[in-house]
C-alpha positions in Angstrom: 0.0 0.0 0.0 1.2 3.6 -0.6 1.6 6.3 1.9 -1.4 7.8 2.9 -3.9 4.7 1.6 -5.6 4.9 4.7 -6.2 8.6 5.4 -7.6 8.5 1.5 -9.6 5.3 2.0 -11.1 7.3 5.0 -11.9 10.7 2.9 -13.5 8.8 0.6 -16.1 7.5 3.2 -16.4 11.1 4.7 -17.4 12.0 1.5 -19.9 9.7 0.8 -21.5 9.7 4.1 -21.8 13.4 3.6 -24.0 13.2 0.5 -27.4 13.8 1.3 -30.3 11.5 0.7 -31.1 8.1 3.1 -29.5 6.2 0.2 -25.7 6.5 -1.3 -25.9 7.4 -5.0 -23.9 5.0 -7.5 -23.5 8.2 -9.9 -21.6 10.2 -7.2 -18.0 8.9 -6.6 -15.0 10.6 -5.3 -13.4 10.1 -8.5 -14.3 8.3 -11.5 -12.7 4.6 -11.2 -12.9 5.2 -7.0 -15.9 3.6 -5.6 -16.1 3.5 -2.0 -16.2 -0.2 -2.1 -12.5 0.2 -3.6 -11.8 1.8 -0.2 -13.4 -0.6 2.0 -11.1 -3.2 0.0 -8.0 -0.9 0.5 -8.8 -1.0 4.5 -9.3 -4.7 5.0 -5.9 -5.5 3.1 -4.1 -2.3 5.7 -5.6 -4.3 8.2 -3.8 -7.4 7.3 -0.1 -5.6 8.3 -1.0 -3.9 11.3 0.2 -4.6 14.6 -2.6 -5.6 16.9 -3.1 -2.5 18.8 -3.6 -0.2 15.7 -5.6 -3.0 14.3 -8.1 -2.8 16.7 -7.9 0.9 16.6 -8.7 0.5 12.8 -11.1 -2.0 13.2 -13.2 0.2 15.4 -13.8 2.7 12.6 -14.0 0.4 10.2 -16.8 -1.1 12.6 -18.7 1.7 12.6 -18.0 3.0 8.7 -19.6 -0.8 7.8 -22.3 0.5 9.5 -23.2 3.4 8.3 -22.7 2.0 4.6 -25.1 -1.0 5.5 -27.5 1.4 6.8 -27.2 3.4 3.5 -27.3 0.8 1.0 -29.5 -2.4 -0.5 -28.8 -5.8 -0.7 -28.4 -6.3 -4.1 -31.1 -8.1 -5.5 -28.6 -10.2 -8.1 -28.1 -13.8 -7.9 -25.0 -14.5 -5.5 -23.4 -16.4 -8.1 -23.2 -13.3 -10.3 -22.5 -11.0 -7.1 -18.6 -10.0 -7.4 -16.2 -12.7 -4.7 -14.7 -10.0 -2.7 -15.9 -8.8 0.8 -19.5 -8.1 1.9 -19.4 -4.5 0.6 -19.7 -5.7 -3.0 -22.9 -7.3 -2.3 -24.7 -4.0 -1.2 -26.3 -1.9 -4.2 -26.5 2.1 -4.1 -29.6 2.4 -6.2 -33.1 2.3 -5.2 
């Protein structure tokens, strides 16, 4: 991971969880190619080289970013065979 994966990974969220609406909107990303499901995948492999105490530390926020992103998404209605293989966070959908 580069320097400063995390603190991006983070803003991304922030700025997500700012947007208004109950729902997340799949037109709105931080950039185009940056999803925040590409920084939910960027915190779980950091998480993998932490030393415990900042990997609980971590894992507290992530806790609490999975969440709010839970809160403000769908299951996605797809098939999970067709459903992408990577973490949970793929499997939510941003439109109603």
């Amino acid at each position: 991971m580069r320097p400063g994966a995390v603190a991006d990974a983070l803003a991304r969220f922030e700025w997500a969880f700012r947007q208004p609406g109950r729902y997340l909107n799949a037109s709105e990303v931080w950039q185009p190619g940056l999803e925040v499901e590409d920084a939910r995948d960027d915190l779980e492999k950091v998480m993998l080289h932490l030393p415990l105490g900042a990997r609980r530390d971590l894992g507290r926020l992530i806790a609490r970013i999975d969440e709010e992103f839970e809160r403000r998404t769908l299951p996605d209605p797809r098939p999970v065979r067709v459903r992408a293989p990577d973490g949970w966070w793929w499997a939510r959908t941003r439109e109603r």
